[in-house]
Every structure is written in C-alpha cells, then in structure tokens.
Backbone as CSV, one residue per row, in Angstrom:
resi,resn,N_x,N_y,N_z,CA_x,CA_y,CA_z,C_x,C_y,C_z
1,UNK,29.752,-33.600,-8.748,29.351,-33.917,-7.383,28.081,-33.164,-6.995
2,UNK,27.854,-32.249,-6.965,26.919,-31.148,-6.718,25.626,-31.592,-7.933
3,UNK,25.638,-32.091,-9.383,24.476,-32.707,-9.568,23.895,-33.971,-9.110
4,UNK,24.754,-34.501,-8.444,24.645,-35.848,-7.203,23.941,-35.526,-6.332
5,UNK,23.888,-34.295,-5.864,23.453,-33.673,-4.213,22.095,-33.400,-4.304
6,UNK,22.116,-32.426,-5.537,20.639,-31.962,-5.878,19.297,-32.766,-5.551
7,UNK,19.335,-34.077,-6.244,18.195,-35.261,-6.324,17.497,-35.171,-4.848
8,UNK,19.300,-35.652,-4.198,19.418,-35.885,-2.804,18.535,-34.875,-1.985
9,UNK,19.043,-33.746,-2.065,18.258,-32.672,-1.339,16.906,-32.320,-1.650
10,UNK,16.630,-32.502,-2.741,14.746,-32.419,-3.375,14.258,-33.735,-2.459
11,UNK,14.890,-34.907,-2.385,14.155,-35.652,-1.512,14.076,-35.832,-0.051
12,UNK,14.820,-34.944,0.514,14.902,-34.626,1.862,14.181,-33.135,1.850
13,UNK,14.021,-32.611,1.284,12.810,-31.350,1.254,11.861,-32.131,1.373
14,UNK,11.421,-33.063,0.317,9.979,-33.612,0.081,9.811,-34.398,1.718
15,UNK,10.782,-35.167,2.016,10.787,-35.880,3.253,10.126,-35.161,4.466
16,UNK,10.441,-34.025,4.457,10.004,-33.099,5.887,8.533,-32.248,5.464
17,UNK,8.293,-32.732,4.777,6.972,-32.096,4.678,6.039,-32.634,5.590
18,UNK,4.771,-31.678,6.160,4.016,-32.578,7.630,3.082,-33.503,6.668
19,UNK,3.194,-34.690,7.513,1.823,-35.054,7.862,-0.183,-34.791,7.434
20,UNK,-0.290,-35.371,6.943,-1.882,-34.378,6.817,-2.462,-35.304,8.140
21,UNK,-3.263,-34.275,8.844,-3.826,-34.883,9.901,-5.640,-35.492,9.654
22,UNK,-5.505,-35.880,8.524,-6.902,-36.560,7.510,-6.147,-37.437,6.976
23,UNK,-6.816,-38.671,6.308,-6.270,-39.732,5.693,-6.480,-39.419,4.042
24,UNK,-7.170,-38.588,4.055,-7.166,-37.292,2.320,-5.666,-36.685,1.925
25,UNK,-5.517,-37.109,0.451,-4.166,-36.164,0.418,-4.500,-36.164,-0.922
26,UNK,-4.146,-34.568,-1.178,-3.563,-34.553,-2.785,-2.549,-34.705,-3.274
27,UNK,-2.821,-35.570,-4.592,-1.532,-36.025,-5.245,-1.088,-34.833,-5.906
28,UNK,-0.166,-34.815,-6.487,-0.021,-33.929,-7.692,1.732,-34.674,-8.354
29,UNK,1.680,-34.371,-10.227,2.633,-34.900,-10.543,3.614,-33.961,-10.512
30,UNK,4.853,-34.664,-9.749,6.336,-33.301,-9.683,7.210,-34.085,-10.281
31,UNK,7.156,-34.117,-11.572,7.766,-35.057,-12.175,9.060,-34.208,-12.752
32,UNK,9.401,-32.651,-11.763,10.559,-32.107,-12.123,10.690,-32.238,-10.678
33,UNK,10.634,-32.817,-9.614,11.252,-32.965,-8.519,11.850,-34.034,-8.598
34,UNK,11.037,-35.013,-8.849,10.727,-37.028,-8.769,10.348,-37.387,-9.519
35,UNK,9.823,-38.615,-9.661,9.400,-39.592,-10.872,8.116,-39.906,-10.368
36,UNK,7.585,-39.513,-8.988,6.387,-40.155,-8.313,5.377,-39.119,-8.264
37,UNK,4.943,-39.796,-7.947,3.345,-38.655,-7.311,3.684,-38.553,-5.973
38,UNK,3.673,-37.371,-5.393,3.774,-36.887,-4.263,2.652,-36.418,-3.731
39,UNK,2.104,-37.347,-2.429,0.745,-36.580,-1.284,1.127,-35.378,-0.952
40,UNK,0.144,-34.434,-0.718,0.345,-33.330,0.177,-0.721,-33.519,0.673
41,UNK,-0.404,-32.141,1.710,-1.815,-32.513,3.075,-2.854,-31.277,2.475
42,UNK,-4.022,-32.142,3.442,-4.954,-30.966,2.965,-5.297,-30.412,4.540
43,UNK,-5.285,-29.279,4.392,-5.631,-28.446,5.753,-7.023,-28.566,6.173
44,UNK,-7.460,-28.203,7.602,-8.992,-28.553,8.224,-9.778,-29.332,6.868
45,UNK,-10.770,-28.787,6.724,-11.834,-29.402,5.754,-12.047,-28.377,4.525
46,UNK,-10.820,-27.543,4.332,-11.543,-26.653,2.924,-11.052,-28.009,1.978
47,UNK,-11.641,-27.439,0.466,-11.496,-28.404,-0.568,-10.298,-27.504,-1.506
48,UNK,-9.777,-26.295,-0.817,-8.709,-25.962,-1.616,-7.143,-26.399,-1.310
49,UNK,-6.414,-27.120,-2.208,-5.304,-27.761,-1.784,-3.647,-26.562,-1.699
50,UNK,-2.960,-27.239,-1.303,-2.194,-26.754,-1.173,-0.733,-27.679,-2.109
51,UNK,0.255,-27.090,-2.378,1.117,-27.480,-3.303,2.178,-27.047,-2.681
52,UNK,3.496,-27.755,-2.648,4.564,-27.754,-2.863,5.650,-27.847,-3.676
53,UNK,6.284,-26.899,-3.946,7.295,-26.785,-4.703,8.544,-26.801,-4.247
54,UNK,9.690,-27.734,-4.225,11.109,-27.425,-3.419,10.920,-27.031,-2.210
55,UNK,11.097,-25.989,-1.663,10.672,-25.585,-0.485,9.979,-24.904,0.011
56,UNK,8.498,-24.353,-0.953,7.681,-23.231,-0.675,6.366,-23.957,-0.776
57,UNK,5.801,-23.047,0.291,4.529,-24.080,-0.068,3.584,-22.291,-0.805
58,UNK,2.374,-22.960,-1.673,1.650,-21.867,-2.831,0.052,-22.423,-2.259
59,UNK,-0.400,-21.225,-1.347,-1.745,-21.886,-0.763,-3.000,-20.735,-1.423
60,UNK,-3.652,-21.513,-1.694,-5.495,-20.310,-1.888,-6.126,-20.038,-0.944
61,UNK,-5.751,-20.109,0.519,-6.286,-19.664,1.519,-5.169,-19.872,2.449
62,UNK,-5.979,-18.477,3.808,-4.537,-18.454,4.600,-4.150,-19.516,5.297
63,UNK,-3.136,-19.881,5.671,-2.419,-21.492,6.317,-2.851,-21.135,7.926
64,UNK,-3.264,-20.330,8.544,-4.160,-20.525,9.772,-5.050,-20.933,10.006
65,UNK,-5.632,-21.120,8.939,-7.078,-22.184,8.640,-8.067,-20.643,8.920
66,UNK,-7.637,-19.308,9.557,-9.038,-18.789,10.067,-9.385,-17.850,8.625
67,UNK,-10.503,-18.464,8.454,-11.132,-17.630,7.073,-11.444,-16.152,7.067
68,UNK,-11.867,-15.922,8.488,-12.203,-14.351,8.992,-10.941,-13.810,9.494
69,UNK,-9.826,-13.522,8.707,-8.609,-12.992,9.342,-8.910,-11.333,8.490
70,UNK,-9.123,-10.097,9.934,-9.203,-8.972,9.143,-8.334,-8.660,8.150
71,UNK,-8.781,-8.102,6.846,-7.866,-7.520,5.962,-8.777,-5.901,5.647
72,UNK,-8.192,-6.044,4.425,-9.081,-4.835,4.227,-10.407,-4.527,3.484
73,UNK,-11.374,-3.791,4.067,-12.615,-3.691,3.791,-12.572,-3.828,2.234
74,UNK,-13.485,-4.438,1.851,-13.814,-5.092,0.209,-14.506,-3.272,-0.188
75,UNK,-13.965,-2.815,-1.625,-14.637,-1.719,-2.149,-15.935,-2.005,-2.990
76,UNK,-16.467,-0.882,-2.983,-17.939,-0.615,-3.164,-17.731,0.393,-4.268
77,UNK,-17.489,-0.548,-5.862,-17.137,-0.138,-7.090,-18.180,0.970,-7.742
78,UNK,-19.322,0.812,-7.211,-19.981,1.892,-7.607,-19.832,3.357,-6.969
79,UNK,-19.062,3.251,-5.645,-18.764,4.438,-5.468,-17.050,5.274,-5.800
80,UNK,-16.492,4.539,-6.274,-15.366,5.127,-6.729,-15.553,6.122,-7.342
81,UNK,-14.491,7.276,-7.053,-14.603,8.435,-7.609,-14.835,8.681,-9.315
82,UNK,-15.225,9.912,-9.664,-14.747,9.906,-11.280,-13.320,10.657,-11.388
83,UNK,-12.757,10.777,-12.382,-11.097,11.408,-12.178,-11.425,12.823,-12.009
84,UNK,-12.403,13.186,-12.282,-12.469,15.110,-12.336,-12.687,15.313,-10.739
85,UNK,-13.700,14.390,-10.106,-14.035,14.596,-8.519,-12.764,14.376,-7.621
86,UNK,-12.497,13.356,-8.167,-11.102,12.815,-7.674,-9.922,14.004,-7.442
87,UNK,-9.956,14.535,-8.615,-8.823,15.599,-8.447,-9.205,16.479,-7.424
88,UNK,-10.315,17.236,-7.864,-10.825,18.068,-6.777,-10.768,18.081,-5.872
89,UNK,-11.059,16.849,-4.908,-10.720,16.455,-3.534,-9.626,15.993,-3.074
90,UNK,-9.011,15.299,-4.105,-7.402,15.201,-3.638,-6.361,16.378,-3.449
91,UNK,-6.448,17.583,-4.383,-5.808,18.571,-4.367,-6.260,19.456,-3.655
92,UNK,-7.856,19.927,-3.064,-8.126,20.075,-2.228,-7.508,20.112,-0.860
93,UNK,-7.684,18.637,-0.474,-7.298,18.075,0.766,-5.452,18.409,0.852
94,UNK,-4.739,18.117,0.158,-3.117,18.530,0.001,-3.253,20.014,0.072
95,UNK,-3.840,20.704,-0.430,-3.430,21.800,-0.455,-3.886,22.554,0.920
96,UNK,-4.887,22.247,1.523,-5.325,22.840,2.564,-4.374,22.317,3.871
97,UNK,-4.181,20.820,3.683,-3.036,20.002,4.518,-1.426,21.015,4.505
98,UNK,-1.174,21.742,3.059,-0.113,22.671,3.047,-0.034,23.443,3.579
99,UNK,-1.436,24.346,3.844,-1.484,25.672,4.778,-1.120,25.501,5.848
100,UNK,-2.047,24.312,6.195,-2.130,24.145,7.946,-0.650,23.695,8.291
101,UNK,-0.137,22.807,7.455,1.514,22.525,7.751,2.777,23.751,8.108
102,UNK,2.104,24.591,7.088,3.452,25.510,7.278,3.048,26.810,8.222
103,UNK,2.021,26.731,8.712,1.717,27.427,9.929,1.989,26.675,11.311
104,UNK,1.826,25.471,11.471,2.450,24.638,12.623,4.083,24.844,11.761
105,UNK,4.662,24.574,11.366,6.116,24.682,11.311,6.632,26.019,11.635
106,UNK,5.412,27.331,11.368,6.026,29.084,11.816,5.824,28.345,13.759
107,UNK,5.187,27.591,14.239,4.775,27.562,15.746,5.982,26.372,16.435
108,UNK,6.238,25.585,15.691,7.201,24.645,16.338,8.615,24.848,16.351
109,UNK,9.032,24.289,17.099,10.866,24.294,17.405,11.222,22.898,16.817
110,UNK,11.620,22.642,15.359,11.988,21.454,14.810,12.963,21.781,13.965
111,UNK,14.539,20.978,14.185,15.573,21.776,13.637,15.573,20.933,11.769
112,UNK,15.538,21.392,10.904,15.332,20.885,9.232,13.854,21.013,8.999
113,UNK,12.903,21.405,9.698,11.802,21.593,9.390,11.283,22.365,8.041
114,UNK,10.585,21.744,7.109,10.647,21.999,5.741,9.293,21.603,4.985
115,UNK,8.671,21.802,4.586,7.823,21.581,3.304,7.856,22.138,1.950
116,UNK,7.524,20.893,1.235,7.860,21.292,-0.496,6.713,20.490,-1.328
117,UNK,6.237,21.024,-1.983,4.801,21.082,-3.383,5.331,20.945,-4.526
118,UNK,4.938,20.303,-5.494,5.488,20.079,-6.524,5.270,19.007,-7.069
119,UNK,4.644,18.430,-8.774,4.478,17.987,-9.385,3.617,16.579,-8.400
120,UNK,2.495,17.706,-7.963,1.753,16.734,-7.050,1.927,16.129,-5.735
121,UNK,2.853,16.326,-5.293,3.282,15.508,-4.109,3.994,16.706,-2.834
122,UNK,3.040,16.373,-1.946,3.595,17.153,-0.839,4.576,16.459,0.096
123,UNK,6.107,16.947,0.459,6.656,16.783,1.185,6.916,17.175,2.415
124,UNK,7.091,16.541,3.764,7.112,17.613,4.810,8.609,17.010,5.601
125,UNK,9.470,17.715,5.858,10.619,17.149,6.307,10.571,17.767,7.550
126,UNK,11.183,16.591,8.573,11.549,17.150,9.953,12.100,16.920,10.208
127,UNK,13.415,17.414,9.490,15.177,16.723,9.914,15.382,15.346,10.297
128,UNK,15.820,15.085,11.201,16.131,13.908,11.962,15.208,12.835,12.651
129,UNK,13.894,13.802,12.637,12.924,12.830,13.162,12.201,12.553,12.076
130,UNK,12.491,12.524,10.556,11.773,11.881,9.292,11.398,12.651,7.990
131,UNK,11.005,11.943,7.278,10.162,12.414,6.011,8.900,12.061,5.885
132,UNK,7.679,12.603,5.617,6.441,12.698,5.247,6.570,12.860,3.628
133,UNK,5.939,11.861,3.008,5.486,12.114,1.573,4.172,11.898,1.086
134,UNK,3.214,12.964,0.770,1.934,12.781,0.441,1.936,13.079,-0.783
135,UNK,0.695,11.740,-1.418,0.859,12.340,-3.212,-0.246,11.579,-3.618
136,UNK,-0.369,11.774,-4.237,-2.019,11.797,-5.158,-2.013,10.260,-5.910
137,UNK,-2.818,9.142,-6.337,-2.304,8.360,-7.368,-3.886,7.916,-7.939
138,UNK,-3.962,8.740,-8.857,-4.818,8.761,-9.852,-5.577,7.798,-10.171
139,UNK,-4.170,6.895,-11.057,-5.656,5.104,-11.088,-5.794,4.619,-10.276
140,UNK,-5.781,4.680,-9.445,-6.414,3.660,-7.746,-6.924,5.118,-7.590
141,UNK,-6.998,6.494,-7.537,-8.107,7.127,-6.715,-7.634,7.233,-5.683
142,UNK,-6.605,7.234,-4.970,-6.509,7.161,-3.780,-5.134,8.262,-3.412
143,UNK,-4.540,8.578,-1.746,-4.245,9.388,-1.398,-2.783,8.371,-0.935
144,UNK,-1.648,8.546,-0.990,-0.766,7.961,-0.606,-0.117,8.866,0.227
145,UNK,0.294,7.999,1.555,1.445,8.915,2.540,2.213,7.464,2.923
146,UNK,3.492,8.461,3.250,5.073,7.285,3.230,5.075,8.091,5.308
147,UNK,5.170,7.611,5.872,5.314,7.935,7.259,6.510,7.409,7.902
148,UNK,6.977,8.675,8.618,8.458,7.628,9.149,7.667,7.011,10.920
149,UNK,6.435,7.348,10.831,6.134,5.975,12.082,5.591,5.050,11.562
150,UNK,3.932,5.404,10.778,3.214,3.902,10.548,3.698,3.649,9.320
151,UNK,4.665,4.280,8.386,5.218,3.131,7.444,4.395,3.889,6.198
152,UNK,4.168,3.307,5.006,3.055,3.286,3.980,2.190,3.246,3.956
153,UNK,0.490,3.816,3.808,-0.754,3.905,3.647,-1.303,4.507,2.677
154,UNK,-2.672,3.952,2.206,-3.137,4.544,0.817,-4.460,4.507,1.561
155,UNK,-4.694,6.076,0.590,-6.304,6.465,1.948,-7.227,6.410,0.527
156,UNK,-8.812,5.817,0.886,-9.937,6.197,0.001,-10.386,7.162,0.173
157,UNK,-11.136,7.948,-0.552,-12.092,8.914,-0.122,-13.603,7.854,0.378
158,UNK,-13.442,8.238,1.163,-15.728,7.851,2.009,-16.123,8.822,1.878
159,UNK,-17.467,8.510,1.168,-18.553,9.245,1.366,-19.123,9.747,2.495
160,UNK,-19.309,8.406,3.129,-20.114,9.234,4.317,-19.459,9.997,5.134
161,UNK,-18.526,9.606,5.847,-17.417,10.134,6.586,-16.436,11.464,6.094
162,UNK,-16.792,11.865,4.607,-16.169,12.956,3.763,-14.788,13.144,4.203
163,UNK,-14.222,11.957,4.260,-12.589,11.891,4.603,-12.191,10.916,3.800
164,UNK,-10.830,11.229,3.814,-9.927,9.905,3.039,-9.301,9.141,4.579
165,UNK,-9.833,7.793,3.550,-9.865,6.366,5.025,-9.172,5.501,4.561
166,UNK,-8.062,5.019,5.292,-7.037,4.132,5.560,-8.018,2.612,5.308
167,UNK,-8.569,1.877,4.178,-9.160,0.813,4.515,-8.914,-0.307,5.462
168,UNK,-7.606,-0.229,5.625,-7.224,-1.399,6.635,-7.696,-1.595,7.886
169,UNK,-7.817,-0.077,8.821,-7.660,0.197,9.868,-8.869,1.366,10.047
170,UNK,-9.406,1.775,9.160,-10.416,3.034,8.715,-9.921,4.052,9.441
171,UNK,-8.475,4.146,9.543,-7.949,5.462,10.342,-8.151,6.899,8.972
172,UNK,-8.754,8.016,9.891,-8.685,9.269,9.078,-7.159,9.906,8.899
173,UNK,-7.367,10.362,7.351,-5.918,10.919,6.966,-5.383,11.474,7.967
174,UNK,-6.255,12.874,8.250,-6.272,14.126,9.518,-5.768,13.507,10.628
175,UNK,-6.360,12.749,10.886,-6.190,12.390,12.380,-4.857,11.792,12.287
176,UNK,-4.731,10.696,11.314,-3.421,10.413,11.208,-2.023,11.089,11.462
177,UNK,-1.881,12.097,10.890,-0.938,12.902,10.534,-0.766,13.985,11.594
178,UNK,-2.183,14.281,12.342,-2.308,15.073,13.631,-1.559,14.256,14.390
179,UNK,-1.961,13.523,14.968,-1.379,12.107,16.096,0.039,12.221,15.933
180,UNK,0.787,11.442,14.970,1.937,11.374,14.576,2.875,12.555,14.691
181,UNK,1.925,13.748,13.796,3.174,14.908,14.222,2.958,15.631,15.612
182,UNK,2.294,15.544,16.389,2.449,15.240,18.139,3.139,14.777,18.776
183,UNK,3.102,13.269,18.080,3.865,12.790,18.926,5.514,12.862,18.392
184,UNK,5.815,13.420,16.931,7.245,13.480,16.771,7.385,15.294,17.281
185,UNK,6.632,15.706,17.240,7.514,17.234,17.648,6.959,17.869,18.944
186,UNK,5.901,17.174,19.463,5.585,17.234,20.558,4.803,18.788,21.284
187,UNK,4.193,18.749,20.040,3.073,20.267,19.531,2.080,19.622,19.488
188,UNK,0.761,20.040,19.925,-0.653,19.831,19.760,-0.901,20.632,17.439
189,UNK,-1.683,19.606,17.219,-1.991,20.485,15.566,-2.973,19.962,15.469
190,UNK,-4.136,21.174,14.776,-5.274,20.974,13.939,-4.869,20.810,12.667
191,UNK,-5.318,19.942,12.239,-5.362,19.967,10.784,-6.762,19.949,9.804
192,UNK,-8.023,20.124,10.454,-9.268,20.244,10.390,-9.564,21.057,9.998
C-alpha cells in the first residue's frame, strides 16, 4: 500500500509548486520522480535556474531575488596572515585578554566566576550567566569566540584597524567582549 502512495505524493509535491510569473520555464528530466519533464519557474530575470527535488527547492542565488543582501565582506587574499604572524598576534591578543580578565573577575561580584588557559583556548566562566570560549584556529587564521549572548563569531585580524574584526558586522573583538561582559555582570571593563 505505501508503494501505491509514494508516486501519489511525488505528484502532489510536484502539483504545488508556484507558478513562474514569465511564460519561460526550465525543463529538467526527473525521471526518478516521473516519466515527464517537469517546468520550473524561473525567478525575476536572472538566467540562473532553480530545481526541484521532492520537496526542496536547490537555488544559485538567494530566492529574494535581492542580489545585494549583506553578507560578509569578501577577503583580501593577499593580506592574510603568515602562520608565524598569525601566532604572534593571536596569542598575543588571548593572553593579554587573560590578564585583563582575571583582574575584572578580582573586581566583580559573579558567583562561579572562573578562567582557564590551556592547549590554546581561553575559557571564561560566569556560572549561571554563561560560558565564554576563545581559541585560536590556525587554517582560517582567525580568532574564534562561542558567546552565551551573540552566539558564535570568527574574528580576522585588519590591518588597518590592528584588531581582530567580526567580518559580518566589522564588530571589534575588544569591544565585543567589553559590551557583553557589562552587560552580563553589570561592571564597566577595559579590555584595551
């Protein structure tokens, strides 16, 4: 019964698919759905199509049609670090981020308040209001922190700006981590 249904349901998937609002459609053969050639629509006027499979659609551009949707700043391969600079400034920056941490933790009232170093990766715990994990990641070059507000971020080093920058958002590490632990423990901190 249930290989009866299957057919059935691939052609009521295919059924609800929209409309193309152009009299243009790409065919393509789904000759593991159907036996036919199936139209799909083509979105505004790009010439890249879109495909359906069962119930997913697999697009080469975003389905908002807007081509300028911010992402993140495109890198500038000639300035990527080398691994020796790289280290330098990554361990650098953690380690000086360690000082300044465990001197705001001798100044604050935060009950599990904790930091820990080790095999690269700085941890900063603040009981109940989260975990901080900062750590180094070598082949990308870049600075990783796990935040219990904004979530995951991987920072570049900039040149010009001589900070590690959040490409998405070009937020500074510093500032980052200043802001945040303000607003969870409710202490003013330099981390500069």
């Amino acid at each position: 019964m249930a290989s009866k249904l299957l057919p059935l349901r691939r052609l009521w998937r295919l059924s609800r698919l929209p409309s193309s609002p152009s009299s243009s459609s790409y065919y393509c053969s789904c000759s593991h759905l159907l036996d036919c050639p199936i139209p799909l629509p083509v979105y505004g006027n790009s010439l890249k199509p879109c495909y359906s499979f069962t119930s997913r659609w697999f697009c080469s551009r975003p389905m908002n049609g807007d081509n300028s949707s911010q992402g993140p700043a495109s890198i500038d391969y000639r300035s990527v670090l080398q691994e020796d600079e790289f280290h330098r400034l990554a361990d650098s920056t953690i380690h000086d981020l360690q000082e300044k941490l465990e001197e705001y933790g001798d100044g604050v009232q935060v009950e599990g308040f904790d930091i820990d170093y080790g095999n690269d990766v700085l941890t900063l715990k603040l009981g109940d209001l989260g975990t901080y994990v900062l750590n180094k990641q070598t082949p990308n070059r870049q600075i990783w922190l796990s935040s219990p507000i904004s979530g995951p971020s991987r920072f570049d080093w900039d040149h010009d700006a001589h900070a590690w920058v959040y490409r998405r958002n070009k937020a500074n590490l510093v500032d980052v981590l200043e802001r945040e632990l303000e607003q969870l423990c409710g202490e003013t901190i330099s981390l500069s």
